[in-house]
C-alpha positions in Angstrom: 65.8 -20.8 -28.1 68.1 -22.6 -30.4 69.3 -26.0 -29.0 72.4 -25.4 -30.9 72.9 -22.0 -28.9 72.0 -23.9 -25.0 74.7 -24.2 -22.8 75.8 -27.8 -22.3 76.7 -27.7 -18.7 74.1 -26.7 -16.2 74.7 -26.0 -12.4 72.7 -25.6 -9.4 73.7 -24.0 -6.2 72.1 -24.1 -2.6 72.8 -21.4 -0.5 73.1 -21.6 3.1 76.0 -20.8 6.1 75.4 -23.8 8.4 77.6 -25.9 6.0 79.8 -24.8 2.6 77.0 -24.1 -0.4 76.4 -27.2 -2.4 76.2 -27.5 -6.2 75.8 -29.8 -8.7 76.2 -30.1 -12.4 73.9 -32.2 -15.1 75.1 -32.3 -18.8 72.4 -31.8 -21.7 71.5 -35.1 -21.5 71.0 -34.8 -17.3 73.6 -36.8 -16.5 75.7 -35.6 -13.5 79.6 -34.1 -14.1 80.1 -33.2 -11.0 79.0 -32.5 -7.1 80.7 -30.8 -4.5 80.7 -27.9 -2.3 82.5 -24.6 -2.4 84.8 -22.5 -0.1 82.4 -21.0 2.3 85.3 -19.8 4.6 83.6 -15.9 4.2 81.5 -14.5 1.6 84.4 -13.5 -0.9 86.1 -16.8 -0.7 82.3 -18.6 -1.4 81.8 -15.8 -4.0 85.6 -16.4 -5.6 84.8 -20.5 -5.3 81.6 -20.0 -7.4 83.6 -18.1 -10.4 85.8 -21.0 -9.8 83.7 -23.4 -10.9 81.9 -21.7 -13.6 84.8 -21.2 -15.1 86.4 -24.5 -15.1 82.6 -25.7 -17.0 83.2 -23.0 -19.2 86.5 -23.9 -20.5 85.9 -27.9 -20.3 82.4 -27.4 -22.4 83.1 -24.7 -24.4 80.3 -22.7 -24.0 78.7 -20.7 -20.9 77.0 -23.0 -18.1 73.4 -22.0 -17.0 73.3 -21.4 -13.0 70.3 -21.5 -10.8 70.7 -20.4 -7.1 68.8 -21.1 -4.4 68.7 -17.1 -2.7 67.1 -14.0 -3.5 68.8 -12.3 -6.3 69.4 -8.9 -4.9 67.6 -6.9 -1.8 64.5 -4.8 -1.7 65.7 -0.9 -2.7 63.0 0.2 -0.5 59.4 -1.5 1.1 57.0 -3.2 -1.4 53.8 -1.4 -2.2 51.3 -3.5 -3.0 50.3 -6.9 -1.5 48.3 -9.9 -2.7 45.3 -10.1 -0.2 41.9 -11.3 -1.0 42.5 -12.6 -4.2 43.6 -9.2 -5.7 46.6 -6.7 -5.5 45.9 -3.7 -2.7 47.9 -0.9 -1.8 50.2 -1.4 1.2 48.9 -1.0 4.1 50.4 1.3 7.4 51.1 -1.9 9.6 52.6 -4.1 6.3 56.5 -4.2 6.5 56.5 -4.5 2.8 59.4 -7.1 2.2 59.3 -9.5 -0.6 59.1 -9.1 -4.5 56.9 -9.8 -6.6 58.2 -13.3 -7.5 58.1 -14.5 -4.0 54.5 -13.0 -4.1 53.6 -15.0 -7.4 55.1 -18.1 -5.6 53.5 -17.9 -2.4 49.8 -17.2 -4.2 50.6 -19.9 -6.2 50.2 -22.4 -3.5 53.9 -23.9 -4.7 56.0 -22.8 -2.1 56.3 -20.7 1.4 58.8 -18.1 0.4 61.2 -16.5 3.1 60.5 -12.6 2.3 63.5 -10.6 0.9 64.2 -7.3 3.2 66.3 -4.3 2.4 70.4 -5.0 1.9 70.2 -3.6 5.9 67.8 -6.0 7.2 68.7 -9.0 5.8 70.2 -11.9 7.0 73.2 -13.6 6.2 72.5 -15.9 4.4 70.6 -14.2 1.8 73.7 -11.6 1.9 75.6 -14.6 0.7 73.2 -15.2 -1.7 73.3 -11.1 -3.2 77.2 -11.4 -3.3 76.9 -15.0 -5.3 75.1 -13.7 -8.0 76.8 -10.3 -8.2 80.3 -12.9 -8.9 78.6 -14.4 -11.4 77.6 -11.0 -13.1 79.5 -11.6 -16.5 77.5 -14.7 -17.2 74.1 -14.4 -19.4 72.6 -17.0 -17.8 72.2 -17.2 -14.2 69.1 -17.6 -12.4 66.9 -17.6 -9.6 65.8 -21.0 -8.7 63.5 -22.2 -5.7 63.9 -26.3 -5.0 60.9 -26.2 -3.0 58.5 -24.9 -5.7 60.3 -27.1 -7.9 59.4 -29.9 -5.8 56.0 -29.2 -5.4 55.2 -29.3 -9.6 57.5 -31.8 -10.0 55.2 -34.6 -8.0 52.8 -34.4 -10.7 55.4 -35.0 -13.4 56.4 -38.7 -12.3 58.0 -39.7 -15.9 60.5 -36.5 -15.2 63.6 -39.1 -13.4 67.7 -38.3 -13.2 70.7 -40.8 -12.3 72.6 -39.4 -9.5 75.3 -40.2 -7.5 75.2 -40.0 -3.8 79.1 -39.5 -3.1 78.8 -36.0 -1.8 76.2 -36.1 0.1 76.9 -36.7 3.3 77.6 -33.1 4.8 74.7 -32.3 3.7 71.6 -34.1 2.1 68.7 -32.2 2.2 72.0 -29.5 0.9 72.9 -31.6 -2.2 69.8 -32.4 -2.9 68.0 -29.3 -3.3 71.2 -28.0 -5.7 70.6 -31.1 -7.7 67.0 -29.5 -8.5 68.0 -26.2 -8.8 70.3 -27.8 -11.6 67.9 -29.8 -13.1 65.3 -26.9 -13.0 68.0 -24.1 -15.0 68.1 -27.2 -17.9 63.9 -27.6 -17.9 64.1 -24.1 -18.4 66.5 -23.5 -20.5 64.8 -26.3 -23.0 61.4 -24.4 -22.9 60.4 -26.6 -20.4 59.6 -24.6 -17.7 58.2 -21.4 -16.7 58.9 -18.2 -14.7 57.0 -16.1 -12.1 57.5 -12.0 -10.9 59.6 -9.4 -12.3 56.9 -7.1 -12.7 58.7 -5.1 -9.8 62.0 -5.0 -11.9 64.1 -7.3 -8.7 63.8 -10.3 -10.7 62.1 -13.6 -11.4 62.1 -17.2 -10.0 62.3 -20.1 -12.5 60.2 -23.1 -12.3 61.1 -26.4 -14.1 57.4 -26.7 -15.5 54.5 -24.9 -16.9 52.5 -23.0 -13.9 49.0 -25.0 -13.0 46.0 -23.8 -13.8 44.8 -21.7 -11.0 42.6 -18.8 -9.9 45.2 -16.4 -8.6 46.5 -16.1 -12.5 46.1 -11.7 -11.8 48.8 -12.4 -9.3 51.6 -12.7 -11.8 50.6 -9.1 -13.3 52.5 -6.3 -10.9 49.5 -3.8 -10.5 51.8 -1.0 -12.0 53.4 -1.5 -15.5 
């Protein structure tokens, strides 16, 4: 991608109900604009505080932000198929439940991160319903992603010259919160510079960005969905 073409602002968001959903914002140059946390009073108030805020970095940088959220982009449309077992994809077997996609697969064979399986819109719990509605606000926006801190934070322990300022102000309702949408953030602008990498999507329900290349491993079949 063209740098001249990157957005400028780029905005992580952490998704959960026990607290409002955190976010934070890095500039091109990774230095924080802004933290905070939105209106989490109900789903449409969250979702309408979200398009809030992407629009306000829209109009002060002039150009679209990038978003990563911490949640599973959309629910399964019906049980998954195939599963990773014994090195290899296999067909689904009578006693599997078949939740997750295939980028939660990729993650989990990986060995970067423990994924918690997306179910049907029916089945799932609340917080990833939070998470469906958040991105469907932020439809009109070319670049919004799925991030997941915790595979983030597993590459990024081998990458100790990768460093960001931050400000703790707003963290105190929330650490753990705040910090996981400060990787999220900084993981949309490793990608977004050709930095990073991304894993699924071979089932069509989307991909999970990572904020740097993928290790060398083994399990590389896993990132191929067994059916084009």
């Amino acid at each position: 991608m063209n740098n001249s073409s990157l957005p400028t602002r780029f905005i992580g968001i952490d998704v959960q109900l026990k607290r409002p959903c955190s976010y934070f914002i890095f500039d091109e140059a990774l230095n924080e604009v802004k933290s905070g946390w939105l209106d989490n009073e109900d789903i449409p108030a969250a979702s309408q505080s979200l398009q809030a805020l992407a629009a306000r970095q829209r109009e002060e940088s002039g150009s679209d932000p990038a978003i990563g959220i911490d949640a599973p982009r959309m629910p399964l449309p019906a049980p998954r198929q195939f599963y990773w077992k014994g090195g290899k994809w296999q067909p689904k077997a009578p006693a599997d439940k078949g939740y997750g996609r295939h980028c939660e697969v990729a993650v989990k064979a990986l060995n970067i991160g423990n994924p918690q399986w997306t179910r049907p819109a029916d089945q799932s719990p609340p917080w990833m319903q939070l998470g469906f509605a958040l991105f469907a606000a932020l439809a009109a926006y070319e670049h919004v992603f799925e991030a997941y801190p915790a595979a983030s934070f597993h590459l990024l322990q081998a990458q100790p010259q990768l460093r960001v300022t931050l400000s703790f102000a707003n963290f105190k309702p929330g650490p753990r919160d705040m910090l996981d949408a400060c990787i999220a953030a900084f993981t949309v602008h490793q990608f977004m510079h050709g930095l990073g990498s991304e894993v699924g999507g071979g089932d069509g329900l989307g991909t999970i960005i990572l904020p740097t290349a993928l290790p060398e491993t083994k399990s590389e079949h896993v990132l191929h969905w067994p059916i084009d």
